[in-house]
C-alpha atoms as one frame of an Amber mdcrd trajectory, in Angstrom:
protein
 -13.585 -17.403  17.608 -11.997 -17.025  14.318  -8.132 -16.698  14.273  -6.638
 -14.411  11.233  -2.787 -14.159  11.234  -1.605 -11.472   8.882   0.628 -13.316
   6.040   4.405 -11.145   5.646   4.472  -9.356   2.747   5.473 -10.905  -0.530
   6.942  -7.311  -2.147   8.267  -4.420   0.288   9.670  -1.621  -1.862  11.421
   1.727   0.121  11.910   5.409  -0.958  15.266   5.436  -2.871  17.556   8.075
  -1.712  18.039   8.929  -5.089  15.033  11.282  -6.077  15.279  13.172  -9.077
  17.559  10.852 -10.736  15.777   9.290 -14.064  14.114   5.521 -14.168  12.352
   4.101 -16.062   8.917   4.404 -14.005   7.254   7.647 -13.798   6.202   7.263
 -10.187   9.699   6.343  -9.197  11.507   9.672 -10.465   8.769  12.008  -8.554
   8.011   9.649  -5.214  11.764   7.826  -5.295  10.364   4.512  -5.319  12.405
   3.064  -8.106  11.408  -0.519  -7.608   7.609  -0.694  -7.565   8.011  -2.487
 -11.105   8.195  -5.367  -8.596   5.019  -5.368  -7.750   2.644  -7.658  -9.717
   0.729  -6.499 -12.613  -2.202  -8.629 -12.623  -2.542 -10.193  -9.415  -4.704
  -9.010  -6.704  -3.783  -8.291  -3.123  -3.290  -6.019  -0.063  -1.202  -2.783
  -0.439  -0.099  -1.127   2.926   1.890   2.200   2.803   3.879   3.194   5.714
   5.908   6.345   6.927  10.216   6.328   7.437   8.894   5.210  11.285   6.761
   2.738  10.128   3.901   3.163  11.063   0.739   2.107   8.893  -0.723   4.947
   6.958  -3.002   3.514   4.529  -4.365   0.116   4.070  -5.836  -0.768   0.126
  -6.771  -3.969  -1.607  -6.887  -4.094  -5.316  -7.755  -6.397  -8.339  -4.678
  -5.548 -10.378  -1.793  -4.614  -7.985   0.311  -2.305  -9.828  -1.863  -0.383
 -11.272  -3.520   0.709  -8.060  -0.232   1.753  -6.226   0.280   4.021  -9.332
  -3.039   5.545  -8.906  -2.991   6.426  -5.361   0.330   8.735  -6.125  -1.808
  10.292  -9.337  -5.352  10.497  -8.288  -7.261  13.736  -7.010  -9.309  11.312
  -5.074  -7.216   9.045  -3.403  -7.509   8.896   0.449  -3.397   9.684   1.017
  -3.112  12.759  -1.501  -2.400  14.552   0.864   0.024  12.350   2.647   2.145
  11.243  -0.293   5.389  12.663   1.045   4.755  10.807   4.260   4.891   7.214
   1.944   8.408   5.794   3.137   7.636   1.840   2.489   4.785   0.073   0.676
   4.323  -3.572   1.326   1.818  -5.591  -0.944   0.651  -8.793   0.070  -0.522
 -11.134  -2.778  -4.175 -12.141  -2.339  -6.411 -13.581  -5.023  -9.156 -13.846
  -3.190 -11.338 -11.011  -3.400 -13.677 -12.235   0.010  -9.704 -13.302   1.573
  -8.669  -9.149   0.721 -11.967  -7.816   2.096 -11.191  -9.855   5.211  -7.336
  -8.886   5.396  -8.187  -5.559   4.762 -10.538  -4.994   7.578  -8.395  -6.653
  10.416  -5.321  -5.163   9.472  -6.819  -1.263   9.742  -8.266  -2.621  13.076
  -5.583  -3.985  14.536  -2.728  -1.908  13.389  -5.010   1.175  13.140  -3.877
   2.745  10.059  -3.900   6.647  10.303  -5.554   7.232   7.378  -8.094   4.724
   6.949 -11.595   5.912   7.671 -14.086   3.612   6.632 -13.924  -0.077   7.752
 -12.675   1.467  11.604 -14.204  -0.496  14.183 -12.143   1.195  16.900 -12.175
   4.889  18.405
């Protein structure tokens, strides 16, 4: 049997209480995270969004980190566009890999069943 251990997060940005107060980031002023200029521009990894109880939302991987986070607050298609508000905490995990973020990807919906996540489910 294969063992996979889920590595801790290397960035974990929160909601600032602050919303509506100008930054410098466009996403921070309208979703109050005024930190996600800590997450990595060009390194790939695992992005996992969670709610103020946290619990897992939405699980993404990504080639270029920070530009993906932006685009699931902006995009008509993302999976949580509907959900946005519910985004308390995002925590990205740094994975170059792209066969190591396919893998993390999959066991973490699985086994902390993300609510939003509907492909890649393996449990009912």
């Amino acid at each position: 049997m294969i063992k996979i251990e889920i590595p801790n997060p290397d960035i974990v940005i929160t909601k600032s209480r602050q919303v509506g107060e100008k930054v410098e980031a466009p996403l921070s002023s309208i979703y109050g995270f005024t930190d996600y200029n800590k997450i990595p521009r060009d390194k790939g990894g695992i992005i996992l969004f969670f709610n103020a109880n946290d619990d897992l939302l939405f699980v993404g991987k990504a080639r270029k980190l920070r530009p993906r986070v932006k685009r699931h607050f902006e995009d008509t298609v993302s999976p949580i566009k509907e959900h946005r508000d519910e985004v308390y905490k995002i925590a990205v995990l740094v994975v170059e890999e792209p066969m190591d973020r396919e893998i993390y990807e999959t066991y973490i919906i699985n086994t902390l069943h993300a609510k939003y996540n509907i492909e890649k489910v393996f449990y009912k």
